[in-house]
NUKELUM-257181 format. One record per atom (N, C-alpha, C, O, CB): residue number from 0; atom name; x, y, z. Coordinates in steps of 0.2 Angstrom, whole numbers. Glycine has a CB too. Example, Ala and Ser with C-alpha at 12.3 -4.5 7.8 and 13.67 -1.06 7.14 Angstrom:
NUKELUM-257181
> 0/N/66/-28/39
> 0/CA/62/-22/39
> 0/C/66/-16/39
> 0/O/71/-17/42
> 0/CB/57/-22/45
> 1/N/64/-11/35
> 1/CA/68/-5/36
> 1/C/64/0/39
> 1/O/67/6/40
> 1/CB/70/-3/29
This chain:
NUKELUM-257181
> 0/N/-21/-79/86
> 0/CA/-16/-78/81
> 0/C/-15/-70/81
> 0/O/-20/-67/82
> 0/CB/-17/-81/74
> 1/N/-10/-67/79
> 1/CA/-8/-60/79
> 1/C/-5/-59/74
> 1/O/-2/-64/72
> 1/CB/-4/-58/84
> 2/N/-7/-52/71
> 2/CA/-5/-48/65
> 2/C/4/-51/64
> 2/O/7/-54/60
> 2/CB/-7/-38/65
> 3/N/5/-49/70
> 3/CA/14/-49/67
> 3/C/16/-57/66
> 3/O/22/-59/65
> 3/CB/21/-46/75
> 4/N/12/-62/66
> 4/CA/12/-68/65
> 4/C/11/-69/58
> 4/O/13/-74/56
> 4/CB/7/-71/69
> 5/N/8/-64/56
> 5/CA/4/-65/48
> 5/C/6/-59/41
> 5/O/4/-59/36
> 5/CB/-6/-64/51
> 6/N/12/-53/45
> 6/CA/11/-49/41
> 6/C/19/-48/37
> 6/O/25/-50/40
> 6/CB/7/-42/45
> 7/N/19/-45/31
> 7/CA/23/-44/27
> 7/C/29/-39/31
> 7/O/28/-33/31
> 7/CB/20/-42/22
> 8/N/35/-42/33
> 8/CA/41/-36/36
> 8/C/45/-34/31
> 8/O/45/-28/31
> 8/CB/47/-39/43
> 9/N/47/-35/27
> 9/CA/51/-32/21
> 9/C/46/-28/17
> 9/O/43/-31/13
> 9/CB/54/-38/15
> 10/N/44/-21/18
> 10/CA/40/-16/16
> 10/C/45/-12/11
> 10/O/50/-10/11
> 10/CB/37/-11/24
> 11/N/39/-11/5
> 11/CA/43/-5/1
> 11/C/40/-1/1
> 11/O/34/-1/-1
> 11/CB/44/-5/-5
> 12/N/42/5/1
> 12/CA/39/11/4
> 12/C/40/17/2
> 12/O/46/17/1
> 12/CB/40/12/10
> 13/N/37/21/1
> 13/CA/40/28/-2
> 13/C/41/33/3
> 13/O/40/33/9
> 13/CB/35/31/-6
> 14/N/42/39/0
> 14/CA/43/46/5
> 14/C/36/49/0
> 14/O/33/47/-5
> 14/CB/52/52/5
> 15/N/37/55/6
> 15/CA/30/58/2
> 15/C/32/62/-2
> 15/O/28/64/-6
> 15/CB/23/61/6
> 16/N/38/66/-2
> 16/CA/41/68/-8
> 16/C/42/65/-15
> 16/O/42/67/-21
> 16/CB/47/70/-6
> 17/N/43/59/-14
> 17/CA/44/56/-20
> 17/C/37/59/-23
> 17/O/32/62/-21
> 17/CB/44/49/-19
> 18/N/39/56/-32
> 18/CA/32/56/-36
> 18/C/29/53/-38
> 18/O/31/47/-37
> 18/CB/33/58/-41
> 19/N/25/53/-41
> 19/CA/19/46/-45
> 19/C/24/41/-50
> 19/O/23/35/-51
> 19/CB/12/49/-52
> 20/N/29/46/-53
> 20/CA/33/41/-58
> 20/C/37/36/-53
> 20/O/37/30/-56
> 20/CB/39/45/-62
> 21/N/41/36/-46
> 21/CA/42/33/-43
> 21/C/37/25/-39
> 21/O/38/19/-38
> 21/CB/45/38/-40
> 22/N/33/28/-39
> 22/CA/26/23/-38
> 22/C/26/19/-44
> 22/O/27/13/-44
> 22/CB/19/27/-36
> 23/N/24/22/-50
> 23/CA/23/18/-56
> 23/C/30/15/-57
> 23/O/29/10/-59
> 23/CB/19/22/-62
> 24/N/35/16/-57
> 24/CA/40/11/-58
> 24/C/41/4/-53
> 24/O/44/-1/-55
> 24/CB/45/15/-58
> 25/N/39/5/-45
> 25/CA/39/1/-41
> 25/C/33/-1/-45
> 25/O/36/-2/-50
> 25/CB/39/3/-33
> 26/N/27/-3/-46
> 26/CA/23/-5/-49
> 26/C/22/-10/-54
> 26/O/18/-15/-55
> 26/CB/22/-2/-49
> 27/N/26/-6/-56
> 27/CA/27/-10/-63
> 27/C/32/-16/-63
> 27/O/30/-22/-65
> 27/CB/30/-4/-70
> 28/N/39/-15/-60
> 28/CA/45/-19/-59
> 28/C/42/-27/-53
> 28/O/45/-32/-52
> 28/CB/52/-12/-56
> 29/N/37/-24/-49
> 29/CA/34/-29/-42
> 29/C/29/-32/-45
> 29/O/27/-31/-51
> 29/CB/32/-24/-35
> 30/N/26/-37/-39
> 30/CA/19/-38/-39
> 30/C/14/-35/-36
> 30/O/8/-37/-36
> 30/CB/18/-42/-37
> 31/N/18/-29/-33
> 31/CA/14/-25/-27
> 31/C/8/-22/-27
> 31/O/11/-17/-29
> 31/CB/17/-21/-25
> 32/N/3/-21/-26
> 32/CA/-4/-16/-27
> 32/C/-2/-11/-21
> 32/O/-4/-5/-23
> 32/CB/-12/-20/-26
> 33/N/0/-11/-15
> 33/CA/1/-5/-13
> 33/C/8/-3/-9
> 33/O/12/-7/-8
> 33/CB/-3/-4/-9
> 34/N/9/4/-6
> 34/CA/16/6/-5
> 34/C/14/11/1
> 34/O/11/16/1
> 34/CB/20/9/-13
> 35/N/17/9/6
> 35/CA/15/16/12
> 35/C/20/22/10
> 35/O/24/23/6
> 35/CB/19/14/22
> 36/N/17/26/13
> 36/CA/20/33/9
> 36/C/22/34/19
> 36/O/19/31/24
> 36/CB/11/42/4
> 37/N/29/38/19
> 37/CA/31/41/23
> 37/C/35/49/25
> 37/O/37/53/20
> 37/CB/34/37/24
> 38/N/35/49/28
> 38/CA/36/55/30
> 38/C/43/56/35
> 38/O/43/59/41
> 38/CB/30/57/34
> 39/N/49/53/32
> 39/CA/55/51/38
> 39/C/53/44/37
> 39/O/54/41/32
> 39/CB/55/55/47
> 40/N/51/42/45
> 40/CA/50/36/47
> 40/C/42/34/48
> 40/O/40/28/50
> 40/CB/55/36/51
> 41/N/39/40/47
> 41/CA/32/41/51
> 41/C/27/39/44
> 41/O/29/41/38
> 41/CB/30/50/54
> 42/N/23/35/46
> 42/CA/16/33/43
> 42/C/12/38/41
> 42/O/8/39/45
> 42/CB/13/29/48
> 43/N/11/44/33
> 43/CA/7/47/33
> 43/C/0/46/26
> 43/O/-5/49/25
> 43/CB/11/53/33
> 44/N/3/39/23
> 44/CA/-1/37/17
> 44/C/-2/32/16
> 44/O/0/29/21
> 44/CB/-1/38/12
> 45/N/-4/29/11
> 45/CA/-5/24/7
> 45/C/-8/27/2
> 45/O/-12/31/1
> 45/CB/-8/18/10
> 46/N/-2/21/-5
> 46/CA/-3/24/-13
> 46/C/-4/18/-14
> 46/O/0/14/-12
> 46/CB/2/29/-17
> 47/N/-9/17/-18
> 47/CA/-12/10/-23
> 47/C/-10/12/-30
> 47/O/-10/18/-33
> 47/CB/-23/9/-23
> 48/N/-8/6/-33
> 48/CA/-10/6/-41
> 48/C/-13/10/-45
> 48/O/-12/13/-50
> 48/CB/-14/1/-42
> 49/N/-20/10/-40
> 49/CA/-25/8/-45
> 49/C/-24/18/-43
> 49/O/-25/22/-47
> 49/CB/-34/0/-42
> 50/N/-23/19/-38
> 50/CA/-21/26/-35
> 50/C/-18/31/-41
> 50/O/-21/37/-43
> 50/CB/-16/26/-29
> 51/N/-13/28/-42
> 51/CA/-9/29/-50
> 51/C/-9/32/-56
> 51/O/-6/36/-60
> 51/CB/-8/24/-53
> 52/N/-16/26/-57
> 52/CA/-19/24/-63
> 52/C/-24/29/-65
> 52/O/-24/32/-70
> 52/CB/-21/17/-62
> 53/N/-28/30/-59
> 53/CA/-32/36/-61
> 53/C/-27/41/-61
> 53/O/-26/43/-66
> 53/CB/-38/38/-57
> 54/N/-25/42/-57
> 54/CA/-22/49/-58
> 54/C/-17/51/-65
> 54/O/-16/57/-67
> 54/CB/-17/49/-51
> 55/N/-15/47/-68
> 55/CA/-11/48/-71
> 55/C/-17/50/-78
> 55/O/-22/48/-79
> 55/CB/-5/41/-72
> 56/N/-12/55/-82
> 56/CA/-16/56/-89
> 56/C/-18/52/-93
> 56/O/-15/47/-93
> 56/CB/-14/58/-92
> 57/N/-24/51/-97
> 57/CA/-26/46/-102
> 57/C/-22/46/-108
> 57/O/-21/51/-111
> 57/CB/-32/48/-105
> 58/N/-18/38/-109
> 58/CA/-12/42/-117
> 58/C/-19/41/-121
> 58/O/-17/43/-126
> 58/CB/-4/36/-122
> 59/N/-25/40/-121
> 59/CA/-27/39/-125
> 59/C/-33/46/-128
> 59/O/-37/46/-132
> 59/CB/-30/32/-123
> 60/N/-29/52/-123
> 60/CA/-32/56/-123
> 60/C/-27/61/-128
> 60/O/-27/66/-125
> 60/CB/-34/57/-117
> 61/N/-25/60/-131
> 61/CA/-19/63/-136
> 61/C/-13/67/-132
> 61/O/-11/72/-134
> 61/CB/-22/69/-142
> 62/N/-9/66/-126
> 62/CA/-5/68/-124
> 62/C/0/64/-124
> 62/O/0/59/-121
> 62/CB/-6/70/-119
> 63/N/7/66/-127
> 63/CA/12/62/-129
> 63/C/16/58/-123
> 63/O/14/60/-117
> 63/CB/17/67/-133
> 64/N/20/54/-124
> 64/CA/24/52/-118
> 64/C/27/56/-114
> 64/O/27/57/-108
> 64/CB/28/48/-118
> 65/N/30/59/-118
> 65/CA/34/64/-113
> 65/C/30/70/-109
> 65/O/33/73/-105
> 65/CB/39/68/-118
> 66/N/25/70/-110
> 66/CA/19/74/-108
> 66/C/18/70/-104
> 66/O/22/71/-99
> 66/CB/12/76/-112
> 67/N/15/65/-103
> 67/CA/12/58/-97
> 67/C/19/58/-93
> 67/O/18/58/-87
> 67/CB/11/48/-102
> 68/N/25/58/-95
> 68/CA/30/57/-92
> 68/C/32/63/-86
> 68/O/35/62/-81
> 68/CB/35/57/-96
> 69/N/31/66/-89
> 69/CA/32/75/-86
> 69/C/28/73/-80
> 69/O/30/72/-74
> 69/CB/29/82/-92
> 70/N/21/74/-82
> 70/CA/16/73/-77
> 70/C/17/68/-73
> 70/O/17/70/-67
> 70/CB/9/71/-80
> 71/N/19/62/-74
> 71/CA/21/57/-68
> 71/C/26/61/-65
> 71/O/24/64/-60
> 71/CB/25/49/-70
> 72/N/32/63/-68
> 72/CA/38/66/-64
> 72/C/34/72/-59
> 72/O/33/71/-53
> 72/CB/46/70/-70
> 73/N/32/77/-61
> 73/CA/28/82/-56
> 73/C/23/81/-53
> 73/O/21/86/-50
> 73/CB/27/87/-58
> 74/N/21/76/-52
> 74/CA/16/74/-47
> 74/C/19/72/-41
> 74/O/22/67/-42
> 74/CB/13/69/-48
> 75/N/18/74/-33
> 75/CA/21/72/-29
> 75/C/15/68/-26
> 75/O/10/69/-24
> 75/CB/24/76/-26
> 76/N/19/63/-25
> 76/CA/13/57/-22
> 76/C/11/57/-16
> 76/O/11/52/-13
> 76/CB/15/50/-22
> 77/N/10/61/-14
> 77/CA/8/65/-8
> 77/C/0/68/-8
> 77/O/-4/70/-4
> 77/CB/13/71/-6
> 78/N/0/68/-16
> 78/CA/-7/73/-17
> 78/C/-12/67/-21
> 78/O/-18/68/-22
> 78/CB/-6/81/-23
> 79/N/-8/61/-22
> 79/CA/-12/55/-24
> 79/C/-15/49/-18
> 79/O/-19/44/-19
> 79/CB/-7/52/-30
> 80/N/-11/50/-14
> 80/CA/-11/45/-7
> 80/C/-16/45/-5
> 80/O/-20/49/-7
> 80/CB/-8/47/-1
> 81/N/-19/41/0
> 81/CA/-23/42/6
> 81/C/-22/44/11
> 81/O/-21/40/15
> 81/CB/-24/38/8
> 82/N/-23/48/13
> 82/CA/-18/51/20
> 82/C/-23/49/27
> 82/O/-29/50/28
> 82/CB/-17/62/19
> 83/N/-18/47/32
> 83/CA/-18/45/38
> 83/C/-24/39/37
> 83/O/-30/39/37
> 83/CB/-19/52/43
> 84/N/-21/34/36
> 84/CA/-23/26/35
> 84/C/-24/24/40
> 84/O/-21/26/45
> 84/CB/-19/22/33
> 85/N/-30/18/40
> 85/CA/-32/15/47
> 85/C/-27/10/47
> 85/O/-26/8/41
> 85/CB/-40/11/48
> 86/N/-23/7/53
> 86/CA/-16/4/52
> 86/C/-18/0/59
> 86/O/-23/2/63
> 86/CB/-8/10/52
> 87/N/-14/-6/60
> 87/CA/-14/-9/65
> 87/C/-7/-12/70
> 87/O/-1/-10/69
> 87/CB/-17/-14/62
> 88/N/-9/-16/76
> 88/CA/-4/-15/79
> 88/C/0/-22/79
> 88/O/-4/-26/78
> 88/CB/-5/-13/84
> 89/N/5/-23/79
> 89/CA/6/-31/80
> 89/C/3/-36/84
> 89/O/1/-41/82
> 89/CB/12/-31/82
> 90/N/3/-32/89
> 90/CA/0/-37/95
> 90/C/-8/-37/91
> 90/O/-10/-42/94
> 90/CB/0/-33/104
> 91/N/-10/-36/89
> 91/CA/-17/-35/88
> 91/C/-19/-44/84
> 91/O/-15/-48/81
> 91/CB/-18/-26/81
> 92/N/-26/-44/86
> 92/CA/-27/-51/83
> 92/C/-29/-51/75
> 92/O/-31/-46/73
> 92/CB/-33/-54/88
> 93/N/-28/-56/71
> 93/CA/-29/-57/65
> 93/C/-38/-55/62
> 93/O/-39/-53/56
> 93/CB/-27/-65/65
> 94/N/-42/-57/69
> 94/CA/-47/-56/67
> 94/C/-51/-49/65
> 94/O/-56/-48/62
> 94/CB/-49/-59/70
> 95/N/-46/-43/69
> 95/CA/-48/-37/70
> 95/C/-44/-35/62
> 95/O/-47/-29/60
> 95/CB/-47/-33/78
> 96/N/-40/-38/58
> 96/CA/-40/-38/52
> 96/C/-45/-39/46
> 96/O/-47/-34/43
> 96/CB/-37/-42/52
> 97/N/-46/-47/47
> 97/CA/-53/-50/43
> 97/C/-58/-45/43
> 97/O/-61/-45/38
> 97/CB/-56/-56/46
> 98/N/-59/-41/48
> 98/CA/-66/-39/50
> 98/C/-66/-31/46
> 98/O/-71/-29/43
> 98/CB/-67/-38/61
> 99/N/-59/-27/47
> 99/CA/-59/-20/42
> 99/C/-59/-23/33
> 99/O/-62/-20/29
> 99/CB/-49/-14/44
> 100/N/-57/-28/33
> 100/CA/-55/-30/24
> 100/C/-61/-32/24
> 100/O/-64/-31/19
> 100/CB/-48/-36/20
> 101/N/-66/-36/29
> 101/CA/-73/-37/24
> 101/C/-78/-31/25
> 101/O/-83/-31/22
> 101/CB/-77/-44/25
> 102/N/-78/-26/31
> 102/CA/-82/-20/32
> 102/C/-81/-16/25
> 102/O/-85/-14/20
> 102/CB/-82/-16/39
> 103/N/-74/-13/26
> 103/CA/-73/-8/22
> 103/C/-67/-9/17
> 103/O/-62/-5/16
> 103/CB/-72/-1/26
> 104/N/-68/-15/15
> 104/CA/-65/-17/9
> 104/C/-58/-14/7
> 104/O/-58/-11/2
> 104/CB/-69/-15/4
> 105/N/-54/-15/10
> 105/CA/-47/-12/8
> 105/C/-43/-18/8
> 105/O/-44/-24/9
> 105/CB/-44/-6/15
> 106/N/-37/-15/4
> 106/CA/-33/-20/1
> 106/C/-27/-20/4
> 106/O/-22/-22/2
> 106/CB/-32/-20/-8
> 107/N/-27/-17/10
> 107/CA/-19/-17/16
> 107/C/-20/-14/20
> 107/O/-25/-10/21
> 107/CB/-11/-14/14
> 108/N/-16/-17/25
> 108/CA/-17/-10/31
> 108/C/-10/-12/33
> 108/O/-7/-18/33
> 108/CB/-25/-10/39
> 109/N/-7/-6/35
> 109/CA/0/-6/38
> 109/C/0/-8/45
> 109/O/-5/-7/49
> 109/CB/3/0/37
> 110/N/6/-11/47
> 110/CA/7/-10/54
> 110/C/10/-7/57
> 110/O/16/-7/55
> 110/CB/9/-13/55
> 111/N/10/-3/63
> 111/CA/15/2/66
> 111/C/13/0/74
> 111/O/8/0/77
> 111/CB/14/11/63
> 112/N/21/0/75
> 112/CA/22/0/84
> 112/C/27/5/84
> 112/O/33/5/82
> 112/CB/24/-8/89
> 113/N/25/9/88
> 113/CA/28/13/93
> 113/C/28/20/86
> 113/O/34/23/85
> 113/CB/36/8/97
> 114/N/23/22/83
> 114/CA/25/27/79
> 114/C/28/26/72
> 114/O/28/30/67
> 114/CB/29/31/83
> 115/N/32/20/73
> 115/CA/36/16/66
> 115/C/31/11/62
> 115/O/28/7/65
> 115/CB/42/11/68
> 116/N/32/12/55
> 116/CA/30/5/48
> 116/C/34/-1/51
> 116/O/40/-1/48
> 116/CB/33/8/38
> 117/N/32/-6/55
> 117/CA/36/-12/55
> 117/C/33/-18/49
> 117/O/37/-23/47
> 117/CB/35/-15/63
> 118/N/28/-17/48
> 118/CA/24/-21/42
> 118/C/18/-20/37
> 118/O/15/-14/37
> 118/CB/22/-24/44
> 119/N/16/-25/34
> 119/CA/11/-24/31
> 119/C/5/-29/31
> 119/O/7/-35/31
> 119/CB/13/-21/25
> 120/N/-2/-27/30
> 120/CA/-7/-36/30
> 120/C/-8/-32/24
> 120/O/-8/-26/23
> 120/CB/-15/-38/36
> 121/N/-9/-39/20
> 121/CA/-15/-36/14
> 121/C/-18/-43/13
> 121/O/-16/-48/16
> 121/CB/-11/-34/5
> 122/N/-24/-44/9
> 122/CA/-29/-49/9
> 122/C/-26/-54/4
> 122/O/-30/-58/3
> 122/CB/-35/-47/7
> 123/N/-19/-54/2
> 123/CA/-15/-59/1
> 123/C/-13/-62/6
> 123/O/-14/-68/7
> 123/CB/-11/-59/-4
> 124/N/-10/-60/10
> 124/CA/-8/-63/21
> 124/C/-13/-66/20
> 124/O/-12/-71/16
> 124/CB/-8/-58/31
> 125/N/-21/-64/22
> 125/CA/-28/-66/23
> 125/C/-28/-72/20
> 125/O/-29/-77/23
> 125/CB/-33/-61/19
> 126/N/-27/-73/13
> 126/CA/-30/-78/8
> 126/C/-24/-84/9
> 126/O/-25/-90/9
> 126/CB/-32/-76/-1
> 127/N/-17/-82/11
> 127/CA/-13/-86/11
> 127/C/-13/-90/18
> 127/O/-9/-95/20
> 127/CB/-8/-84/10
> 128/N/-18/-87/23
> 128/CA/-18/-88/31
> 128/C/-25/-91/31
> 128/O/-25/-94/36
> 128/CB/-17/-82/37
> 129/N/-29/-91/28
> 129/CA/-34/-95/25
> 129/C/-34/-102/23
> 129/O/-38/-106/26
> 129/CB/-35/-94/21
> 130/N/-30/-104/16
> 130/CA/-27/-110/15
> 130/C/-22/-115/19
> 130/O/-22/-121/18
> 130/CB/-25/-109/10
> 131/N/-18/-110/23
> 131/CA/-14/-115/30
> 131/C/-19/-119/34
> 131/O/-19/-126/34
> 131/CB/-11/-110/37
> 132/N/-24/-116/36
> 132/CA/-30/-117/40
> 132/C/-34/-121/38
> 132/O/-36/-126/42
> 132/CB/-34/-112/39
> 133/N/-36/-120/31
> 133/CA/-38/-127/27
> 133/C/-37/-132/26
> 133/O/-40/-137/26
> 133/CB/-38/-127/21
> 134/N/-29/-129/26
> 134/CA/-29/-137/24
> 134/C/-26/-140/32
> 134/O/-22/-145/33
> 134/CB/-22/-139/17
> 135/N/-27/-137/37
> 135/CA/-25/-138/44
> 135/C/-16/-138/46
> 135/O/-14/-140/51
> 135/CB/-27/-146/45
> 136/N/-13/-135/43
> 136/CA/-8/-134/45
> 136/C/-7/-126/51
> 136/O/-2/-125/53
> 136/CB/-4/-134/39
């Protein structure tokens, strides 16, 4: 079986100009935990949640919203990313998937052929291509 058999094609994605406030609002409005960061059309991040989350100020640290706000807006999500992500190919088998999410624990890896984001795996594909299996379908 093959990643493009298994992976998410309706990708939401950012540029790397965008800011953290734009992430945290895809975030918040989705179910999503992660978002490829791009560059045009080109694959140069991945930004998590949880990416966000630290980064963003503590309210609990006495800085007002509009302080927290500010900070989201001037953060470009480019300095919160991962930059240059291990990513896979379509053709590529499901298993060489399984094998990066249980060595080094990551929660997506994108897809790219030919230099383009055509998809995404995350260990929900995984767990939902699991239970097909299970139950033999």
């Amino acid at each position: 079986m093959t990643i493009r058999e298994i992976m998410t094609t309706e990708v939401v994605s950012l540029q790397e100009t965008d800011n953290m406030l734009d992430a945290s609002m895809i975030f918040a409005r989705s179910s999503l935990r992660h978002l490829p960061v791009l560059r045009d059309t080109v694959l140069v991040g991945v930004v998590t949640e949880r990416d966000v989350k630290r980064f963003a100020p503590g309210l609990l640290s006495g800085v007002t919203s509009e302080q927290y706000n500010l900070a989201l807006e001037t953060t470009a999500i480019s300095r919160v990313m991962t930059r240059d992500p291990m990513t896979l190919k379509p053709e590529q088998e499901v298993i060489d998937a399984a094998e990066i999410f249980v060595s080094k624990r990551f929660g997506c890896l994108p897809v790219v052929d030919n230099g383009k984001l055509v998809g995404i795996v995350t260990r929900s594909n995984m767990l939902r291509l699991m239970v097909k299996m299970l139950k033999g379908e």
